[in-house]
C-alpha positions as CSV (number, residue, x, y, z in Angstrom):
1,X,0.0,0.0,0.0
2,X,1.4,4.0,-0.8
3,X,2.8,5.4,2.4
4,X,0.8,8.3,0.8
5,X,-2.5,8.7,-1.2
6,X,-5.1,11.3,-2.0
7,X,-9.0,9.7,-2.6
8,X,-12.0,11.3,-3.8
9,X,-15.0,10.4,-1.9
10,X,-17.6,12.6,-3.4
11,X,-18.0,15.7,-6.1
12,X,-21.2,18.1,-6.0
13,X,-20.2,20.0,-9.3
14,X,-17.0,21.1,-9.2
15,X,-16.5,20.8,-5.3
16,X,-14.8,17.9,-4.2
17,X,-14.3,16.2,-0.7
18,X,-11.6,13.7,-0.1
19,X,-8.9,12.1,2.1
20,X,-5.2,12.6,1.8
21,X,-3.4,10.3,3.5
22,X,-0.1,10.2,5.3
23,X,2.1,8.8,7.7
24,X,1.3,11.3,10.1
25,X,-2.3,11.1,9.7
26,X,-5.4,11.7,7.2
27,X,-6.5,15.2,5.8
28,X,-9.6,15.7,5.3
29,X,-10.3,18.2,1.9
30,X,-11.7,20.9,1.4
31,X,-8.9,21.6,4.2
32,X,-8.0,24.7,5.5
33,X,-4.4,24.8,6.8
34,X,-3.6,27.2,9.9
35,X,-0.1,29.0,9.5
36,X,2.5,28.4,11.8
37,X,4.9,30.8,10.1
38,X,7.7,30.4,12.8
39,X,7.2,26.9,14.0
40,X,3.8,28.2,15.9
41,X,0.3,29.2,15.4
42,X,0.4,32.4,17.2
43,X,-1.5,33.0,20.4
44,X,-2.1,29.1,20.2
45,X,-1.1,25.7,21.6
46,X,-0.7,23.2,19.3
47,X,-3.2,20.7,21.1
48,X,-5.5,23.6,21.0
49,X,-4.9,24.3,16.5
50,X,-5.8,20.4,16.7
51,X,-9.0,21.2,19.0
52,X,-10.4,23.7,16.5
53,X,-10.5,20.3,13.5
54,X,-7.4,21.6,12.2
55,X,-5.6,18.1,10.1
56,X,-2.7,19.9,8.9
57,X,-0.9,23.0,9.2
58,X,1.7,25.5,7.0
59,X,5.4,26.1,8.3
60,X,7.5,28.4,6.7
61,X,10.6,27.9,4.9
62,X,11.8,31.4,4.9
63,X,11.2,32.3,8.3
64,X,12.6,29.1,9.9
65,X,15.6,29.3,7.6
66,X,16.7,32.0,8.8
67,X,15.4,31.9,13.0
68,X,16.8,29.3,14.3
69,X,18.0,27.2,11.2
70,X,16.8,24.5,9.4
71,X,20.1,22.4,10.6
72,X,19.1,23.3,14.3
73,X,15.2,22.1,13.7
74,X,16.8,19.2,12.3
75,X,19.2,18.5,15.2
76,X,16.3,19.0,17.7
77,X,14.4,15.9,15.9
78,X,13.0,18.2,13.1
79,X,9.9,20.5,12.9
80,X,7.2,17.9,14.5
81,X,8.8,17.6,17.6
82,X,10.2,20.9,17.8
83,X,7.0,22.7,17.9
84,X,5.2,19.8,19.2
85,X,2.4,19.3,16.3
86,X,2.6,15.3,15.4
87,X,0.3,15.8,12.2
88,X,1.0,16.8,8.9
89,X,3.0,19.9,8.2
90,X,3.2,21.4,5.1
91,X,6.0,23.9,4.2
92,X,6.1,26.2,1.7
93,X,9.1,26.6,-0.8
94,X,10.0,30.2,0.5
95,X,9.9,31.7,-2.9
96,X,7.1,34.3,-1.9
97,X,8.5,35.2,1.3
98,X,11.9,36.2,-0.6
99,X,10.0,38.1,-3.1
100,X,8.0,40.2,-0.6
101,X,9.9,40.3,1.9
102,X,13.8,40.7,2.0
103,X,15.9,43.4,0.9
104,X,18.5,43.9,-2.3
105,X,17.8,40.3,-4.0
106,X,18.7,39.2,-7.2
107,X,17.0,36.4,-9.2
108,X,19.0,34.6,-11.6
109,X,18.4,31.1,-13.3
110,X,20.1,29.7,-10.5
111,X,18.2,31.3,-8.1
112,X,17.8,33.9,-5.6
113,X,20.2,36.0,-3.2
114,X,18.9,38.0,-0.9
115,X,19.7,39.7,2.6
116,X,17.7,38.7,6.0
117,X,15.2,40.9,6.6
118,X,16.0,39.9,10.3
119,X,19.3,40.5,10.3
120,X,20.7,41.9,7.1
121,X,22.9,38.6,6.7
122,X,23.0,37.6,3.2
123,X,21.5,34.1,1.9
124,X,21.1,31.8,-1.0
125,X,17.9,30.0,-2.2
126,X,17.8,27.6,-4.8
127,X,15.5,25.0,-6.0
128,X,18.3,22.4,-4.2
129,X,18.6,24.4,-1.5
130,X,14.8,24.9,-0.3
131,X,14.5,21.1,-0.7
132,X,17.1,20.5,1.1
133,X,15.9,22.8,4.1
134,X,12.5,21.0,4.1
135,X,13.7,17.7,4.1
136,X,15.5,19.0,7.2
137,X,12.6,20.2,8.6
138,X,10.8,16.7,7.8
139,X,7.6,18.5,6.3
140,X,5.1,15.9,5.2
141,X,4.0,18.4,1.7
142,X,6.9,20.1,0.5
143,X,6.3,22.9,-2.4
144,X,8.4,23.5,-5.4
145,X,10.5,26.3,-5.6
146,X,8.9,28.8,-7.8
147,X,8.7,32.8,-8.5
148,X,5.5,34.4,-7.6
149,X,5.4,38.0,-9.6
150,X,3.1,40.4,-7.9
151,X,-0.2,41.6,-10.1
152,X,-0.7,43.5,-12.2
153,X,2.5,42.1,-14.2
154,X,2.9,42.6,-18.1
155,X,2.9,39.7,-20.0
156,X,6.9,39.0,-21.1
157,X,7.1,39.6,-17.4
158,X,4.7,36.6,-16.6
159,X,5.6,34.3,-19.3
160,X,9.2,34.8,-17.9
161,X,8.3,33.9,-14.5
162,X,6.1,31.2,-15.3
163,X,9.0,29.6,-17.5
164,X,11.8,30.1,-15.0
165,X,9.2,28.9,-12.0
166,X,8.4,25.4,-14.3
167,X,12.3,25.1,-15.1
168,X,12.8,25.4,-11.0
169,X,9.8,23.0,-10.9
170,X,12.0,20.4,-12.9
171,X,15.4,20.9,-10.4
172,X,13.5,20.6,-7.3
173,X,11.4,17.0,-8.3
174,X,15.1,15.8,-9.1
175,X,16.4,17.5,-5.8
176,X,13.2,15.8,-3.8
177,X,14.7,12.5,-4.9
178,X,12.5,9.1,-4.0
179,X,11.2,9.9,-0.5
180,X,8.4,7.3,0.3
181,X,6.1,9.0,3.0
182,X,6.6,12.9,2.0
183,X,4.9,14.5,-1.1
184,X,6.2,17.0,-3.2
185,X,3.9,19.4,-5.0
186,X,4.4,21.6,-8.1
187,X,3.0,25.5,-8.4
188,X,1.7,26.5,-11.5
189,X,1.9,29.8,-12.5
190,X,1.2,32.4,-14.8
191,X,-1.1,35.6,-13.5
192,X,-4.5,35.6,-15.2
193,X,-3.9,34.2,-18.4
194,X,-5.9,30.6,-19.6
195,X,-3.1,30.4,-21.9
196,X,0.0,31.0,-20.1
197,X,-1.7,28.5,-16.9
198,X,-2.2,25.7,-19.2
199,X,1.5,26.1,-20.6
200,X,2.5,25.5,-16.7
201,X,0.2,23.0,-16.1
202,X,1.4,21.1,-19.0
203,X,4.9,21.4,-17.4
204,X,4.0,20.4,-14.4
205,X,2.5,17.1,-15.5
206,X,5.2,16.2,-18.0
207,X,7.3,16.6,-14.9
208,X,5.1,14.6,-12.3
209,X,4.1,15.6,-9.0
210,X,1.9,14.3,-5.8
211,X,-0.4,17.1,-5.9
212,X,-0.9,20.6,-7.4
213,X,-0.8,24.3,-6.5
214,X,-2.2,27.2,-7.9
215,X,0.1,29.9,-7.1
216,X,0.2,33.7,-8.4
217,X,-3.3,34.4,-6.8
218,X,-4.5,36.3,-3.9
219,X,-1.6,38.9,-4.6
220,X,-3.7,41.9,-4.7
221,X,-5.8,41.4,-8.3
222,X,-9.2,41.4,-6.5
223,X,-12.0,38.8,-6.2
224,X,-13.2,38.6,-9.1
225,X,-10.3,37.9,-11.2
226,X,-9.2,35.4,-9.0
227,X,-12.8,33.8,-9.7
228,X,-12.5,34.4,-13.4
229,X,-8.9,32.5,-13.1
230,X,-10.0,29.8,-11.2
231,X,-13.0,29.1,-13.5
232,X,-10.5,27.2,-15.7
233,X,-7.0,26.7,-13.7
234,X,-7.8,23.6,-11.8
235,X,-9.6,21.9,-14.7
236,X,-6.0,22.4,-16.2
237,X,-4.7,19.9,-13.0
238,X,-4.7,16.6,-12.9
239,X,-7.9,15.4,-11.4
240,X,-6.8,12.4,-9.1
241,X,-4.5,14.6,-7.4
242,X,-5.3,17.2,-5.1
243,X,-5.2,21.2,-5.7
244,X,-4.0,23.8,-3.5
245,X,-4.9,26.9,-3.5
246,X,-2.2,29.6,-1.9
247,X,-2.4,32.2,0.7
248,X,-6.6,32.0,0.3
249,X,-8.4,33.7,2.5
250,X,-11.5,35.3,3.3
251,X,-14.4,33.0,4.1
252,X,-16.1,33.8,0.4
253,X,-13.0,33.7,-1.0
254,X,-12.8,29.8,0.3
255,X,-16.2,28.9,-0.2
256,X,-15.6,30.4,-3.9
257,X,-12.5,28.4,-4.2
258,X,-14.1,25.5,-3.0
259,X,-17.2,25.4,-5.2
260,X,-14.5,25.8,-8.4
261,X,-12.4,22.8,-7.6
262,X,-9.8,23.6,-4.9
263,X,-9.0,21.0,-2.1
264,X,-6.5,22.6,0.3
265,X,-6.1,26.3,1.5
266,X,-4.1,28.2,4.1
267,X,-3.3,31.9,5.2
268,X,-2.6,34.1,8.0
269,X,-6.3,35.6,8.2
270,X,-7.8,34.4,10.9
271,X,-4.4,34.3,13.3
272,X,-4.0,37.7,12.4
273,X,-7.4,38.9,12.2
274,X,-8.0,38.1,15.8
275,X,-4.7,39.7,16.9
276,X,-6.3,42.7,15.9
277,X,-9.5,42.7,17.6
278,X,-12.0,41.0,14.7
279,X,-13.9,38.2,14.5
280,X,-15.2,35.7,11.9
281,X,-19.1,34.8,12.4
282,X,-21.3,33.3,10.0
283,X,-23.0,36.7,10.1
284,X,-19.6,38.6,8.4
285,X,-16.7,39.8,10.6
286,X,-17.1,41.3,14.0
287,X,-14.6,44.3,15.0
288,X,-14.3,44.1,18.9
289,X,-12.7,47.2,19.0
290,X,-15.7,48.7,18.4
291,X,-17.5,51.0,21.5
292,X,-20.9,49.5,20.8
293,X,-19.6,45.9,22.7
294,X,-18.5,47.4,25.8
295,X,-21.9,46.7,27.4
296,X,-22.8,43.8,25.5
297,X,-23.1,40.6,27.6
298,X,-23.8,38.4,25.0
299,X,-21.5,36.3,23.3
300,X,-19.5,36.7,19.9
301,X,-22.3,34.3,18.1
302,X,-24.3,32.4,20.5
303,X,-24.1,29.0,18.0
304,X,-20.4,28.6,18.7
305,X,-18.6,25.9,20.6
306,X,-15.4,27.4,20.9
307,X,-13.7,29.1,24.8
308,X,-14.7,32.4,23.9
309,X,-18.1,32.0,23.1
310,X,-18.7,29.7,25.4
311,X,-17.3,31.1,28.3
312,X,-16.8,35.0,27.5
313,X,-19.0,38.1,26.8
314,X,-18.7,40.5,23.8
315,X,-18.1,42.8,26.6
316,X,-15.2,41.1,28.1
317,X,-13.2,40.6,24.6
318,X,-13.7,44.3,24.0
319,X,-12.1,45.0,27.3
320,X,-9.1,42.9,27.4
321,X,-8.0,44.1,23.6
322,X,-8.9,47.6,24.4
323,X,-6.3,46.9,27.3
324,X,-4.1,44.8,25.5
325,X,-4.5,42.2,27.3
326,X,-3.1,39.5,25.5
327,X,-5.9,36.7,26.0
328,X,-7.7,38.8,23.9
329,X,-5.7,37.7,20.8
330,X,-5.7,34.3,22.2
331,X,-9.5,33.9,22.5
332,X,-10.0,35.5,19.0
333,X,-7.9,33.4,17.5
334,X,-9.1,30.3,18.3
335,X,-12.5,31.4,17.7
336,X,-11.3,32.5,14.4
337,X,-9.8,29.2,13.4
338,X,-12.8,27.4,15.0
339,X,-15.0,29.1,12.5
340,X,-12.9,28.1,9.2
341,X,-12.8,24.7,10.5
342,X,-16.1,24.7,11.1
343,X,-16.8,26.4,7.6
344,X,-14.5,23.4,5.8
345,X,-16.5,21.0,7.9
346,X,-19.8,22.0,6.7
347,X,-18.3,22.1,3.1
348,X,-17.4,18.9,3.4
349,X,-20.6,17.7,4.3
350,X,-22.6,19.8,1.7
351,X,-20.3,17.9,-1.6
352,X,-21.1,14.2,0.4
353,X,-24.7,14.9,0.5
354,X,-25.2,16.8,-2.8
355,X,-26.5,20.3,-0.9
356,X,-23.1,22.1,-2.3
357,X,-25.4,24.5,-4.0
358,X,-28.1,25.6,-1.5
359,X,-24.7,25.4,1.4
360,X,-23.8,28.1,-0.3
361,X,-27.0,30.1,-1.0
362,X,-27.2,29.6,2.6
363,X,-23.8,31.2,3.5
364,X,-24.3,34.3,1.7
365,X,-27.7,35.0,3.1
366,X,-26.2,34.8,6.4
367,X,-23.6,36.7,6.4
368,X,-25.7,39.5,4.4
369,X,-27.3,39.9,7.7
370,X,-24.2,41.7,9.0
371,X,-23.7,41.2,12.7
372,X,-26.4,41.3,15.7
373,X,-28.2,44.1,16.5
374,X,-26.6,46.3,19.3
375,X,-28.3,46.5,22.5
């Protein structure tokens, strides 16, 4: 039997819900994956990312590369025990994060340089090289190393990328070598255009990978072009394998994403979101900064399960972020990440039953409600 597998249980139109399996456990898809950027969910214990339905979550490659070391993590017994999360990981290649984030780089074909935007030291990442940090870590899903231009790009400019990104592609499935138990995925590329994604996604197949990643997206060209994109991108993947969609997002976004064929998501929303004082409900988001919940003893949405509905007043989460008290993050949080799982959940659900279509009528009628009304 494969160490590692993917199975489709059901399809309600283009939605799909299925099972990847691995050594470390099952994922159950549509998945949303929590991000543990530097080894941790932030404000969260590991035990309590796992209490919210969470299968799998995102390290970073960049960040951990750089604070404390891939060759420490792996010295330490590598990134499961480290941060204490014995479920999948996935990492990402660290390509984005060195586009966005560091200082004076330069791409080549053999990769990029760049300096730490921690602590100016200067660095080399390769296709080799970023495989070679996440074997280190011992992440279960390990992405190719691509280039992810921002949007709006010019065309030459996207065609470029894309063709460097599937020529990377190539050098890091012969870097990842024959490792039975871990998967390697591939990112296709190339901005908006039906043309320039089915190039890639020709690439990628010709070159063979356990699974499939739209990347590119959720870089700032709106809703609807994403939408418009994915209306074709991940018929252009293989169907038998799954499709992940990167750094997605809001609630609609996912539900969107989901209804068009996508199978795994991740991003920082809901971690961050609730660091900052809002709050994901079925009925929209919730901004606890806001004066109107001072005297409100009610709880963030009465139907949740999670600690700070359960246990906590709209009141009292207005109070300890206005003080900056930092429970407040921590409660927000993980009623943040309780929602999404919750959402996936009920997506999941919806495509084994055949409801995909009124889940979703559903979804939007609620949140058009907007929030309670104040007291």
């Amino acid at each position: 039997m494969a160490l590692t597998s993917f199975d489709l249980k059901a399809r309600d139109g283009r939605a799909r819900t299925g099972v990847i399996t691995t050594p470390r456990g099952e994922i159950r898809t549509p998945a949303f994956m929590p991000v543990g950027t530097a080894a941790t969910v932030k404000g969260m214990l590991p035990e309590s990312v796992r209490a919210t339905g969470a299968d799998i979550l995102l390290g970073n490659t960049y960040h951990l590369m750089l604070r404390p070391g891939a060759e420490r993590v792996a010295r330490l017994g590598g990134l499961h025990k480290f941060m204490n999360w014995d479920r999948p990981i996935l990492t990402d290649s660290g390509g984005f994060q060195v586009m966005s984030l560091s200082e004076l780089r330069k791409l080549t074909e053999k990769g990029v340089t760049f300096r730490s935007h921690v602590d100016g030291s200067k660095h080399e990442l390769t296709p080799e090289r970023s495989m070679e940090i996440q074997k280190l870590l011992g992440s279960d899903i390990v992405m190719a190393f691509d280039e992810c231009p921002a949007l709006p790009a010019d065309r030459k400019r996207l065609t470029d990328s894309m063709r460097l990104s599937m020529r990377w592609a190539q050098r890091s499935r012969d870097a990842f070598g024959d490792r039975p138990g871990h998967m390697l995925f591939g990112i296709q590329q190339g901005g908006l255009e039906e043309d320039l994604r089915a190039e890639s996604a020709e690439a990628l197949k010709n070159i063979g990978f356990d699974g499939y990643a739209i990347g590119g997206l959720a870089v700032g060209e709106g809703q609807e072009a994403m939408f418009g994109c994915l209306d074709f991108a991940p018929g252009q993947l293989p169907e038998d394998k799954p499709r992940y969609l990167m750094g997605v997002g809001k609630p609609e976004d996912i539900v969107g994403a989901v209804k068009r064929g996508i199978d795994m998501m991740d991003c920082v929303l809901p971690s961050r979101s609730g660091r900052t004082g809002q709050a994901w409900t079925p009925r929209g988001q919730v901004n606890l900064k806001n004066a109107r919940h001072a005297d409100d003893p009610r709880p963030l949405d009465e139907n949740c399960t999670c600690p700070a509905c359960t246990s906590y007043s709209r009141a009292y989460l207005h109070h300890v972020y206005r003080s900056g008290e930092m429970i407040a993050g921590m409660l927000l949080t993980w009623h943040n990440l309780h929602y999404y799982q919750q959402l996936m959940q009920g997506m999941r659900d919806a495509i084994e039953a055949g409801t995909f279509v009124a889940f979703e009528a559903d979804f939007q009628a609620t949140r058009a409600l907007g929030d309670i009304e104040r007291l």
